[in-house]
N, C-alpha and C positions, 0 to 999 in steps of 0.2 A: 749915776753912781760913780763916786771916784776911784783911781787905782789901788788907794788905801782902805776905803772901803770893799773892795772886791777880794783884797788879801786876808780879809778880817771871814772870806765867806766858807764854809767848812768843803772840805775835802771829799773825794769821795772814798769809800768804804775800801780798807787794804784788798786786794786778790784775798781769795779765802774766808774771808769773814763771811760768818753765813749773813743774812739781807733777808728778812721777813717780809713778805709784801704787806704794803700797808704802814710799815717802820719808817722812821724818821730816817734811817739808815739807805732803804727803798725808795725816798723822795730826794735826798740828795745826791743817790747814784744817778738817778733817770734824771735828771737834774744838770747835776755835773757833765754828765756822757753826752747830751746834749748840745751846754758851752763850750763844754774840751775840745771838740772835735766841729767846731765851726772853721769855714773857711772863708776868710777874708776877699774872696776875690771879689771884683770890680765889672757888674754889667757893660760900663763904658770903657773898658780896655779890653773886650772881648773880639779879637779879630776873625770875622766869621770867615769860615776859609771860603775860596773861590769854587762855583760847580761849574760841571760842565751841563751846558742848556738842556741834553736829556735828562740828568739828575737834576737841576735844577726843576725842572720844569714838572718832573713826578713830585719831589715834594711841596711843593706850592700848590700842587692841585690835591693834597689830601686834604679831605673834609671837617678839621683837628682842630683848625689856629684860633677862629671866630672864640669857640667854648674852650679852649684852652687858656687862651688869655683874660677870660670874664671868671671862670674858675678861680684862677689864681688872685686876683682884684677882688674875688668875695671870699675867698680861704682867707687874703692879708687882711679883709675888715672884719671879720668874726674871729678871727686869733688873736687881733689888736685889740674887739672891743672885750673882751674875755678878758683879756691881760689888766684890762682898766681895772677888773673888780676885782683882782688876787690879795693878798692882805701878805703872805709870807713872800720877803723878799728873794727868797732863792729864785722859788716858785714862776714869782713874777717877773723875773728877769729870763726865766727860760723860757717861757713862755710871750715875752719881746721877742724875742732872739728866734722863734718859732715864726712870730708873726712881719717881721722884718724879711726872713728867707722868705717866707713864703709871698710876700712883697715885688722882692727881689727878683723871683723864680717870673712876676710878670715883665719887669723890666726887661728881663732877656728875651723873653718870647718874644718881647713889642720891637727890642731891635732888632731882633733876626727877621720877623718880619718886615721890616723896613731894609734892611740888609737884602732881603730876595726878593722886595719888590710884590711881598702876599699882600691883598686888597682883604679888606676885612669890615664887615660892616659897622653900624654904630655900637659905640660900647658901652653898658650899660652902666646906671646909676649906681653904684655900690652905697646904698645904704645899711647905718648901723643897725643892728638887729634888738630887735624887744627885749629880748630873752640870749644873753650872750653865752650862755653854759650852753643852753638846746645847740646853737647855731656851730660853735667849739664843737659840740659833740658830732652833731652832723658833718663838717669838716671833716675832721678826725675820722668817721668812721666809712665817710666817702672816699679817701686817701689808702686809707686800707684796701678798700674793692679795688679804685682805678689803680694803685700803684702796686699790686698785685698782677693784676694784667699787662702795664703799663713796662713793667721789668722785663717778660715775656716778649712780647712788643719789640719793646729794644732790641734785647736778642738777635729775635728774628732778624731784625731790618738790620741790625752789625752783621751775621751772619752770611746773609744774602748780596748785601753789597747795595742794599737800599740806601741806605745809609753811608755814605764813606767812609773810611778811616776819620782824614779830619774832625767831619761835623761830629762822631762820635764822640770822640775825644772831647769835643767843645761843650757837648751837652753832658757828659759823664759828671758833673759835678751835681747839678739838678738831681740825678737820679739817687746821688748818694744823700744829699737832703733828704729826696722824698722817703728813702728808709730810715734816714732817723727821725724826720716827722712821723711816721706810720710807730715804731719803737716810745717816741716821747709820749704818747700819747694813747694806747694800750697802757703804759704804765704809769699812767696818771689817773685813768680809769679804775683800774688795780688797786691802787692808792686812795682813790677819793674814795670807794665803794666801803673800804676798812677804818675809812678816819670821819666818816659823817656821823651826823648824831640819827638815832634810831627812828625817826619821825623825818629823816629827810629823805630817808632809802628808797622808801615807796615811790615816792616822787621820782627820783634820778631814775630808780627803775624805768617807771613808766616811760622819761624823757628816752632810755635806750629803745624799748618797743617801739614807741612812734618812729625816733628817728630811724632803725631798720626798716620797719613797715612802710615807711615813705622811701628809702632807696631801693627798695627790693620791687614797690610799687609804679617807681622813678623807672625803672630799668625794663619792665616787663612795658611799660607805656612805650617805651624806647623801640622795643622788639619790635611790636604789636605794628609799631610807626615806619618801622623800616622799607617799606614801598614808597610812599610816595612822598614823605616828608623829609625835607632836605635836614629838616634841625634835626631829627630823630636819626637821620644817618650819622649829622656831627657828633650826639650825645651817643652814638650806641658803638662807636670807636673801638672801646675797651672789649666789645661782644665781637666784634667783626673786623678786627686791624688788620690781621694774617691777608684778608684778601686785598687788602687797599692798599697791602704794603707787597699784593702780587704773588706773593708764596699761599700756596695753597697747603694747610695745616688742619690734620684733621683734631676734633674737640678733645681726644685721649692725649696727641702729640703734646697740640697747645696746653694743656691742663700740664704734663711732664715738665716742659720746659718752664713754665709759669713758676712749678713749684722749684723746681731746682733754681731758679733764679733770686725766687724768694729769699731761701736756704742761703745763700752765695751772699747776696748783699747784706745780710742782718747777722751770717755767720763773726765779723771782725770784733762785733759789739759784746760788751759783759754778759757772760752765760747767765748773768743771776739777773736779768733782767728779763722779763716773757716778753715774749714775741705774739703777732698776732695769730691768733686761733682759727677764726670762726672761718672767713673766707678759705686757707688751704687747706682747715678740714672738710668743707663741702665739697671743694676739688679732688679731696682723697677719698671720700666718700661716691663720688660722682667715677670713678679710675673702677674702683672695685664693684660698680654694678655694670660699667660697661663691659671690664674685663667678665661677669659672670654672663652677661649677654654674648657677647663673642661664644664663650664656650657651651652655651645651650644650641 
């Protein structure tokens, strides 16, 4: 698309206009908020700052990088091939631009690992998927869970001093993606659910049931796994970071900080845009039985 074409592409919604979910209005804000707020920076002009060999050496042995960077290389082909089938141009350009960061978000992982010298083993086939909406939606609603915890996470390890000042700073960018990826796509959910034709609902429903039932079934596998299997300690990260990253955080702490982090990173963005739900309402749900257990 050219610069003239792009000038031609609508605007989003003045401050104050109410925004109907589901409205053309609603597709071009979560749209717009999206492009508007992309950051041009460059994987290859990233100077990763220098550790010192105890810091060094702690995060190079977190059990993260292997499935962090196979993640990200299957987030970028299931967002791209998704993208392939869009028919409206906004749409489909925000949804590029979705699938390029998240792209993107591997390149830097793959240089910082080679920056510290992390050994990682073979990286797998990124094949296109059957079914590009399931595979979108799975994405999508995986992003939600880890980059929920993943905010927390951070936190912690900035707090602690797991983490330096610098690398902070250097990964800070990532983090703000991953909440307007989690953002673009809650309200694209929002949106498709209100603009499909009445004979397609069933189906998309169904696609949301599976794809929970498999991440919820993904994650308890993970648990279950946690003794002795090394890939289930990489995969189960987001459930057990606090200890890997050495600070010991009890499940009411982590849940607080989680949400307030949440809260913090998706506060900058348009009120009239929903945020995601489901995850820190279980979190707030999970606060207030533990709190009633305390008090019996």
């Amino acid at each position: 698309m050219t610069l003239m074409d792009r000038s031609l592409e609508p605007t989003a919604p003045a401050p104050g206009t109410r925004v109907p979910l589901g409205s053309e209005a609603h597709k071009i804000l979560f749209c717009r908020t999206l492009l508007d707020t992309h950051d041009p920076y460059k994987p290859a002009l990233i100077e990763w700052p220098r550790l010192d060999p105890e810091t060094q050496a702690k995060i190079t042995s977190l059990p993260i990088w292997d499935i962090a960077v196979a993640t990200e290389g299957r987030a970028g082909m299931n967002v791209r091939s998704f993208g392939e089938g869009v028919a409206d141009p906004l749409l489909k350009r925000a949804v590029d631009m979705n699938a390029f960061e998240e792209s993107r978000h591997k390149v830097v992982l793959a240089d910082m690992v080679e920056a510290y010298g992390i050994v990682l083993g073979p990286e797998p086939d990124y094949k296109r998927p059957r079914d590009p909406e399931f595979a979108f939606m799975r994405t999508g609603y995986s992003e939600c869970i880890d980059s929920f915890f993943g905010f927390g996470l951070f936190k912690i390890a900035k707090d602690s001093g797991f983490f330096p000042a610098a690398l902070v700073d250097t990964f800070e960018p990532v983090m703000r993606e991953e909440g307007r990826h989690i953002l673009f796509f809650v309200n694209w959910v929002a949106w498709r659910r209100r603009t499909m034709k009445w004979w397609q609902r069933p189906i998309f429903e169904a696609k949301v049931l599976i794809v929970w039932a498999f991440l919820i079934g993904e994650r308890i596998s993970m648990a279950k796994g946690m003794g002795d299997n090394t890939k289930a300690q990489d995969n189960n990260f987001t459930l057990n970071g606090s200890k890997e990253l050495g600070v010991e955080v009890s499940f009411p702490e982590l849940a607080r900080i989680c949400l307030a982090e949440n809260d913090r990173r998706l506060a900058p963005y348009d009120a009239r845009l929903i945020r995601p739900r489901f995850v820190p309402g279980c979190m707030r749900l999970a606060l207030r039985f533990a709190r009633r257990s305390a008090a019996t």
